[in-house]
C-alpha positions as a Markdown table, in Angstrom:
| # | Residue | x | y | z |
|---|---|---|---|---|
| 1 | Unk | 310.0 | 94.0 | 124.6 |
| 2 | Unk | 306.6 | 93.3 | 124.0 |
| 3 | Unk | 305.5 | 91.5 | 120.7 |
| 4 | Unk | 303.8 | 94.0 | 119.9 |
| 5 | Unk | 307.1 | 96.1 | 119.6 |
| 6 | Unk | 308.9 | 93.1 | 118.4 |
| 7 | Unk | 306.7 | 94.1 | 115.0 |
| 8 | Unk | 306.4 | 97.4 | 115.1 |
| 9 | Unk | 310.2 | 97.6 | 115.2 |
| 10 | Unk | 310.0 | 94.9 | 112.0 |
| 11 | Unk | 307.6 | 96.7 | 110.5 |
| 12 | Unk | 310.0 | 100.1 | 110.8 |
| 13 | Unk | 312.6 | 97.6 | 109.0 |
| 14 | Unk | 310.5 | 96.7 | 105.9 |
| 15 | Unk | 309.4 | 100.4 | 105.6 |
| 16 | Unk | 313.5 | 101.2 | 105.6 |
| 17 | Unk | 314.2 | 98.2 | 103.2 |
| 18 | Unk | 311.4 | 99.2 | 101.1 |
| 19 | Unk | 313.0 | 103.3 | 101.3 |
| 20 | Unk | 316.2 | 101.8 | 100.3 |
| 21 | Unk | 314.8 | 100.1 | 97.3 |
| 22 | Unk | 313.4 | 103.3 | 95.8 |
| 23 | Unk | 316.3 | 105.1 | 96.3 |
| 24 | Unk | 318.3 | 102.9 | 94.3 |
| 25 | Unk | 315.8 | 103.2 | 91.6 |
| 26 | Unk | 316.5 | 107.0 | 91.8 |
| 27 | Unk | 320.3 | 105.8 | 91.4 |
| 28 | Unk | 319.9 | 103.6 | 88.3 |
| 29 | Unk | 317.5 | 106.3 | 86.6 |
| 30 | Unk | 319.6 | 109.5 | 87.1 |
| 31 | Unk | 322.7 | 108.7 | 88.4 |
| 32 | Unk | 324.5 | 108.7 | 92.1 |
| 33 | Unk | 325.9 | 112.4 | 91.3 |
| 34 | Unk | 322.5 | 113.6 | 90.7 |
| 35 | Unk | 320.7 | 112.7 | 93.2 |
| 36 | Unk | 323.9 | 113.5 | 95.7 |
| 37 | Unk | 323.5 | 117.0 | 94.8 |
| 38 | Unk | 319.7 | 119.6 | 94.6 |
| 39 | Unk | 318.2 | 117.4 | 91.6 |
| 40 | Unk | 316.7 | 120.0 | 90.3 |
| 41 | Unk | 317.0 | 118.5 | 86.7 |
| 42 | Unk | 316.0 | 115.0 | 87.0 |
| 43 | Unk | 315.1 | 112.3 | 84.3 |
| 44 | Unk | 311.2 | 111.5 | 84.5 |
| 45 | Unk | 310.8 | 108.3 | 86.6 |
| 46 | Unk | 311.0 | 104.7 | 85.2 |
| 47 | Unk | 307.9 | 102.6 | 85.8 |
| 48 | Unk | 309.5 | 100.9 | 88.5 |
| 49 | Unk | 310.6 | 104.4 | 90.3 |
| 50 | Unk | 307.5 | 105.4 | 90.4 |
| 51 | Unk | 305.9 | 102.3 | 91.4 |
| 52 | Unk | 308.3 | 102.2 | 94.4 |
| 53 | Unk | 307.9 | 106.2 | 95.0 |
| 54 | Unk | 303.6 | 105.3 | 95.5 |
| 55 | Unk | 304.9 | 101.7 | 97.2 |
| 56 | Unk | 307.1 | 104.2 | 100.1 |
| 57 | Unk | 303.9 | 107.1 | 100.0 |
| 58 | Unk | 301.5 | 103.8 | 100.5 |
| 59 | Unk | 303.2 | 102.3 | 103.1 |
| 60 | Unk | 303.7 | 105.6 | 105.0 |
| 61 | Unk | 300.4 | 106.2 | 105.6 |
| 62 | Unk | 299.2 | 102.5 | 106.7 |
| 63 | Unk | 302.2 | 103.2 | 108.9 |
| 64 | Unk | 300.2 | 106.3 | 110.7 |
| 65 | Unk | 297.6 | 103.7 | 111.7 |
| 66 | Unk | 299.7 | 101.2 | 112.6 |
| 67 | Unk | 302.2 | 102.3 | 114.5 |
| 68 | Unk | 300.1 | 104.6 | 117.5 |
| 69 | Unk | 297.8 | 102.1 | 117.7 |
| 70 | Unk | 300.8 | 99.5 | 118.7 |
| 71 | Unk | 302.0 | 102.8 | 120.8 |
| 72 | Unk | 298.9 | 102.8 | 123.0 |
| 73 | Unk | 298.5 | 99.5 | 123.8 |
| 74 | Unk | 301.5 | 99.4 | 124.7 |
| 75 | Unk | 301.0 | 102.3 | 127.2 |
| 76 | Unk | 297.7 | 100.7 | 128.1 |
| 77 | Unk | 299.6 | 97.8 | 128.8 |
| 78 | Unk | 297.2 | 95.9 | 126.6 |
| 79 | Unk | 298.7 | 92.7 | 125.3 |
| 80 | Unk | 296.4 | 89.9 | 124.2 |
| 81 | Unk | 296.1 | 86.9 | 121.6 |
| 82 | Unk | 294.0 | 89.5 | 119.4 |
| 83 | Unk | 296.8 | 92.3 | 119.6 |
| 84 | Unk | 299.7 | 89.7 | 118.9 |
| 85 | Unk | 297.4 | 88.7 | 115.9 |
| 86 | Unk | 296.9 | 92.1 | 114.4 |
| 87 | Unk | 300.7 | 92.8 | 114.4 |
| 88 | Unk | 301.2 | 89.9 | 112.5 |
| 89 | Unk | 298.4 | 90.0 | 109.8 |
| 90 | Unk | 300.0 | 93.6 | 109.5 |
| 91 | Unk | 303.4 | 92.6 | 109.1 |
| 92 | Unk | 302.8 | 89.8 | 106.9 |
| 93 | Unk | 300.0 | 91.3 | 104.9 |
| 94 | Unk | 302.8 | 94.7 | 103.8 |
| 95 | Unk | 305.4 | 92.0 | 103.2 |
| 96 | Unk | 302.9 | 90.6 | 100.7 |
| 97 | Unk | 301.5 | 93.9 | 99.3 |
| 98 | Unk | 305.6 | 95.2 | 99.0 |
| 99 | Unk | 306.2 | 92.3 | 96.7 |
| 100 | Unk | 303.3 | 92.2 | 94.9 |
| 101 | Unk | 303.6 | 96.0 | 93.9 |
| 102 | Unk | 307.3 | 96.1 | 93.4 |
| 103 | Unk | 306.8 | 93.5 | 91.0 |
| 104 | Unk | 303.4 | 95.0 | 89.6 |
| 105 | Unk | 301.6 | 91.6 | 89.8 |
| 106 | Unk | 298.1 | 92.5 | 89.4 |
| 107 | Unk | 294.7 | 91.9 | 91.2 |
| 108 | Unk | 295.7 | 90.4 | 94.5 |
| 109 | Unk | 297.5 | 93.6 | 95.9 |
| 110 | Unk | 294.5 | 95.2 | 97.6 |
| 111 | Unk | 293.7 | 91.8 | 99.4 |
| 112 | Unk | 297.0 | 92.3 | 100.8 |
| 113 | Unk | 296.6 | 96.3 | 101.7 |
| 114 | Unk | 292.8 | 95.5 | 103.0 |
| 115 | Unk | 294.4 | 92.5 | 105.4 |
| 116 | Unk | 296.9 | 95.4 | 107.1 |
| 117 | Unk | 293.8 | 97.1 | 107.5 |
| 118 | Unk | 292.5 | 94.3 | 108.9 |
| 119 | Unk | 295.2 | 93.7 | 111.6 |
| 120 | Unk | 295.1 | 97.8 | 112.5 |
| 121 | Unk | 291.1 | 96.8 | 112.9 |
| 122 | Unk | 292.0 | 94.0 | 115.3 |
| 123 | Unk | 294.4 | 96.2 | 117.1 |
| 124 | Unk | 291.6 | 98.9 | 117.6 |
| 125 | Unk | 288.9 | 96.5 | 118.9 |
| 126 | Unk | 291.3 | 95.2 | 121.7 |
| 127 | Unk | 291.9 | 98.5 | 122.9 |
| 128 | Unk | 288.7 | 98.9 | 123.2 |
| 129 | Unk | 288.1 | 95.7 | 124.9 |
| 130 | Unk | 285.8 | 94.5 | 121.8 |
| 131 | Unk | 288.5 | 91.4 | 121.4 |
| 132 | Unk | 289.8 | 90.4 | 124.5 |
C-alpha cells in the first residue's frame, strides 16, 4: 500500500474515533436506552455534544476533498515527495483541529482546518504536475 493509502486509511480511523466520541456524548446526555431505540424525544444537546456533532459534520466534508483526491492519484499512479507531504499535513493538521475543538480551545483551530486545506492543495497541484 501506498503512503498515500497508509493515511487515507488513518485518516478513516480518526474520522471513526472522532464518530465514536460523539456518540458517547449522545450516551451520557440521554441515556444508552434512548438512543438504542427511534429518539424521537431527546434532551437538547450539551455544549460538548454539539461541539462534537459540528466536529463529525466538519470533518466529513474536508473528508470529500481529501479522500478522491488520494483516490486518483492513486489510480494515476502518482506518488511523489509533494503527495506524501499533503497526506501528512492533512492527517496531522485534523488530529490538531479534533483536539482543539473537542476541547473548545479558542483561536488556533482554523490554523489547523486551513493547513488540511493546505495538504488537499498540495495533493491537487501534484496531480496536476504543478509539484512534482
Amino acid at each position: 500500500m501506498t503512503p498515500e493509502l497508509t493515511y487515507l486509511a488513518y485518516s478513516i480511523a480518526l474520522f471513526f474515533v472522532i464518530v465514536l466520541i460523539q456518540g458517547y456524548a449522545g450516551i451520557a446526555n440521554n441515556g444508552p436506552m434512548v438512543m438504542a431505540n427511534a429518539r424521537d424525544d431527546l434532551k437538547p444537546p450539551t455544549k460538548f455534544q454539539a461541539r462534537m456533532k459540528r466536529l463529525t459534520d466538519n470533518y466529513r466534508e474536508n473528508l470529500w476533498f481529501f479522500a478522491p483526491l488520494v483516490l486518483i492519484a492513486d489510480a494515476a499512479g502518482i506518488t511523489n515527495s509533494w503527495t506524501v507531504l499533503g497526506v501528512q499535513v492533512f492527517l496531522y493538521a485534523r488530529i490538531a483541529h479534533a483536539i482543539w475543538y473537542a476541547f473548545a480551545l479558542p483561536y488556533v483551530r482554523p490554523l489547523f482546518w486551513f493547513a488540511g486545506v493546505v495538504g488537499c492543495g498540495m495533493l491537487f497541484l501534484a496531480l496536476f504536475g504543478v509539484l512534482a
